[in-house]
C-alpha positions in Angstrom: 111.9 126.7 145.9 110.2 125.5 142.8 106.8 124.3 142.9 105.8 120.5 141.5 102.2 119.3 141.4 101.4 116.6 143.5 100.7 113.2 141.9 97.3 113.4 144.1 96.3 117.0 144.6 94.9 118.0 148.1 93.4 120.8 149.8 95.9 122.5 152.0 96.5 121.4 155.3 94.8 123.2 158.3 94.6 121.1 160.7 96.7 119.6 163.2 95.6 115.7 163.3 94.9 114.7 167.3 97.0 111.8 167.6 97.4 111.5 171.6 99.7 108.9 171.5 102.3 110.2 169.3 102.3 113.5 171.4 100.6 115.7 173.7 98.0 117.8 172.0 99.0 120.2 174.2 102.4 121.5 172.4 100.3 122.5 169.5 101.4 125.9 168.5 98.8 128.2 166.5 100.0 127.8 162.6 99.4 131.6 162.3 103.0 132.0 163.8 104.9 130.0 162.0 106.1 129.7 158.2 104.5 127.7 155.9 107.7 126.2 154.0 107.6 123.4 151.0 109.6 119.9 151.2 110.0 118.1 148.3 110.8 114.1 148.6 114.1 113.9 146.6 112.6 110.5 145.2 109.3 111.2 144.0 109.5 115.2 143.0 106.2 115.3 145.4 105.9 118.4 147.4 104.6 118.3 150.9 104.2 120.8 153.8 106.1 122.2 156.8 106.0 124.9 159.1 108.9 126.3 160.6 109.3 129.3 163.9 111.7 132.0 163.3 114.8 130.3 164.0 114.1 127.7 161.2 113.5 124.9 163.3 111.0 122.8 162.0 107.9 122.1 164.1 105.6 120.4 161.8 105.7 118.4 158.3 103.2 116.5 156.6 104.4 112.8 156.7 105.2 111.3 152.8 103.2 108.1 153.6 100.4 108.8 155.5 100.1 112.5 154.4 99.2 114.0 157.4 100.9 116.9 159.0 102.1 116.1 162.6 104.1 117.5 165.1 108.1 117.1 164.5 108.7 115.0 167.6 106.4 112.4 165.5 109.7 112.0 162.7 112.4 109.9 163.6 115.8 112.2 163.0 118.2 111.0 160.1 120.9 113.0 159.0 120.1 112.5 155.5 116.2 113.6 155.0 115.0 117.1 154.6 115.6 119.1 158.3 117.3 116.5 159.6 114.0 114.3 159.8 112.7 111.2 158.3 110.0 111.7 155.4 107.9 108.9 157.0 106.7 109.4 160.4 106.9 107.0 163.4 104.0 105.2 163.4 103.9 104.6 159.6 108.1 103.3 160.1 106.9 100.8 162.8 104.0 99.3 159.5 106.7 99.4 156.9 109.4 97.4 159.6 106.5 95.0 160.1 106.0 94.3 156.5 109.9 94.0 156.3 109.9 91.5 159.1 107.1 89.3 157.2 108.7 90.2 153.7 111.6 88.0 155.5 109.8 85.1 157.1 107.7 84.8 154.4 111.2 83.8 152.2 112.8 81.9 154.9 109.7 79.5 154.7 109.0 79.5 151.0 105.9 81.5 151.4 103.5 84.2 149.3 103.6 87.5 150.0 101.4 89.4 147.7 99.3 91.7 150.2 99.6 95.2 148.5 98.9 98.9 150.2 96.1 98.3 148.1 94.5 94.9 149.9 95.7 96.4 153.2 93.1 99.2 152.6 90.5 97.0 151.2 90.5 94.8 154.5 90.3 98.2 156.8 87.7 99.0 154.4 85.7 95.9 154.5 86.1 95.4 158.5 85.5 99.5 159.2 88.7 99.6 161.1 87.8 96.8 163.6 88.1 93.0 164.3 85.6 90.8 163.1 85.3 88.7 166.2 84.8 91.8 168.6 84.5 95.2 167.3 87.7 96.3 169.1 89.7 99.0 167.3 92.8 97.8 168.9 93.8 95.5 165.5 96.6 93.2 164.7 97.0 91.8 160.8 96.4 88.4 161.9 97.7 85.4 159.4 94.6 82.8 159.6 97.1 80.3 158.8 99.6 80.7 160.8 103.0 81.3 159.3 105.0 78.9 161.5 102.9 76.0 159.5 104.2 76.3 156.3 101.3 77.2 154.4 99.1 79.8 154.1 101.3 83.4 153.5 100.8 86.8 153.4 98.1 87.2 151.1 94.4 88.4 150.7 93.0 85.2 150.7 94.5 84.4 154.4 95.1 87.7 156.0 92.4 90.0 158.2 92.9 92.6 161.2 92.0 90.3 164.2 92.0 92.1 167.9 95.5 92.7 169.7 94.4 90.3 172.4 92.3 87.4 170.2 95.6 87.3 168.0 98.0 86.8 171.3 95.4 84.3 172.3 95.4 82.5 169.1 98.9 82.4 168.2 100.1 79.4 165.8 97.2 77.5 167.3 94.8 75.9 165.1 92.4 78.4 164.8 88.9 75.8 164.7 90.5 74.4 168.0 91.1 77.7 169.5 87.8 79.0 168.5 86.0 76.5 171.2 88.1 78.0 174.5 86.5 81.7 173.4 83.2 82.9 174.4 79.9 82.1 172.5 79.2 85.6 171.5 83.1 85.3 169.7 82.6 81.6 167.9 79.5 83.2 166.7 81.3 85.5 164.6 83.9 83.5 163.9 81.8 80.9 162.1 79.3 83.2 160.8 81.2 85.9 159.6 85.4 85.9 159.7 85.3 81.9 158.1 82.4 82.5 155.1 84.5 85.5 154.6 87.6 83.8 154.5 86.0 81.4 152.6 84.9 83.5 150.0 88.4 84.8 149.0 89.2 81.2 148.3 86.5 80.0 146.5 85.3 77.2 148.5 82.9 76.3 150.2 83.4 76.6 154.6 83.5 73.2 154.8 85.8 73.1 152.4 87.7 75.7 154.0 87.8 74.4 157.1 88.9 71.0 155.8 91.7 72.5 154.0 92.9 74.5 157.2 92.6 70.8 159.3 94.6 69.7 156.8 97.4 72.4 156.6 97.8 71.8 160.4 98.0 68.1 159.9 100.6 68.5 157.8 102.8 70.9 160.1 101.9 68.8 162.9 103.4 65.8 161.4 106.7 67.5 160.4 107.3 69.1 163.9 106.3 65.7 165.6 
């Protein structure tokens, strides 16, 4: 097979990323045993990595999105990618269904949706991985304006990662009413830290901010009422 530079260059894999909840780390095989084989993405001419046994049965490939090389059971089959696999693995297939999901209600209701791979970085970036209210890991993209009103979209300026549980909890709820059932240690950070943040992306001021929110709602209120 004919070897194409990556658009990125990277050391070569060595490493079999832990992910416990795509497998069991367990099944690992020692790489030493198997053949390191090249699979280039038909659409980009990028060249990523497998590893095959001596039947030719592919055990692992790096994924095309995420890049990192994971255990074969992590690929969805398809009989049209390389192997008989998906180029994308699992977990990166369930983000890019989400964003297809809000790609569509955000053109049913009329709404922006300018959040890039780019701002999606910058906000895991910014909150280290974890929700601004709590420190959990276990993070939701959460819409501060909810979709269901109308307003807001899926953009920088109203988007964040917001706790699995707060973001259940919060729903299409106005989030300055919500705020006052959670805990103190919670509407702490939500009014010094996730609303001057949120703030800040919009240029205005958090009253301002919070008046503009009150007034979204009123808005949807009086067209559902």
């Amino acid at each position: 097979m004919k070897t194409l530079k990556r658009k990125k260059p990277r050391k070569h894999p060595n490493k079999i990323e832990d992910r416990t909840d795509d497998y069991n780390i367990d099944q690992f095989e020692d790489l030493t045993y198997l053949d390191l084989i090249e699979i280039e993405n038909a659409a980009t001419g990028i060249i990523y990595y497998g590893y095959m046994d001596d039947m030719n049965n592919l055990i692992y490939r790096e994924c095309s999105k995420c890049e990192q090389l994971k255990h074969i059971s992590c690929f969805r089959p398809h009989s049209e990618g390389a192997h008989g696999y998906r180029s994308n693995c699992r977990e990166c297939n369930r983000e890019i269904d989400k964003l297809g999901n809000l790609r569509y209600q955000m053109k049913k209701k009329n709404l922006p949706h300018t959040l890039t791979e780019l701002d999606f970085a910058k906000m895991q970036l910014e909150q280290k991985g974890k929700c601004y209210l709590n420190d959990s890991t276990e993070i939701h993209l959460e819409h501060f304006i909810p979709i269901s009103w109308g307003h807001g979209g899926t953009t920088y300026k109203n988007c964040y990662y917001m706790d699995a549980a707060l973001n259940t909890s919060k729903s299409n709820r106005n989030p300055f009413e919500w705020i006052l059932t959670q805990p103190e240690h919670i509407q702490k950070r939500f009014y010094n830290v996730l609303v001057p943040t949120l703030a800040a992306r919009n240029n205005m001021t958090t009253n301002a901010f919070e008046d503009y929110v009150n007034r979204c709602y009123l808005d949807f209120i009086s067209k559902t009422a």
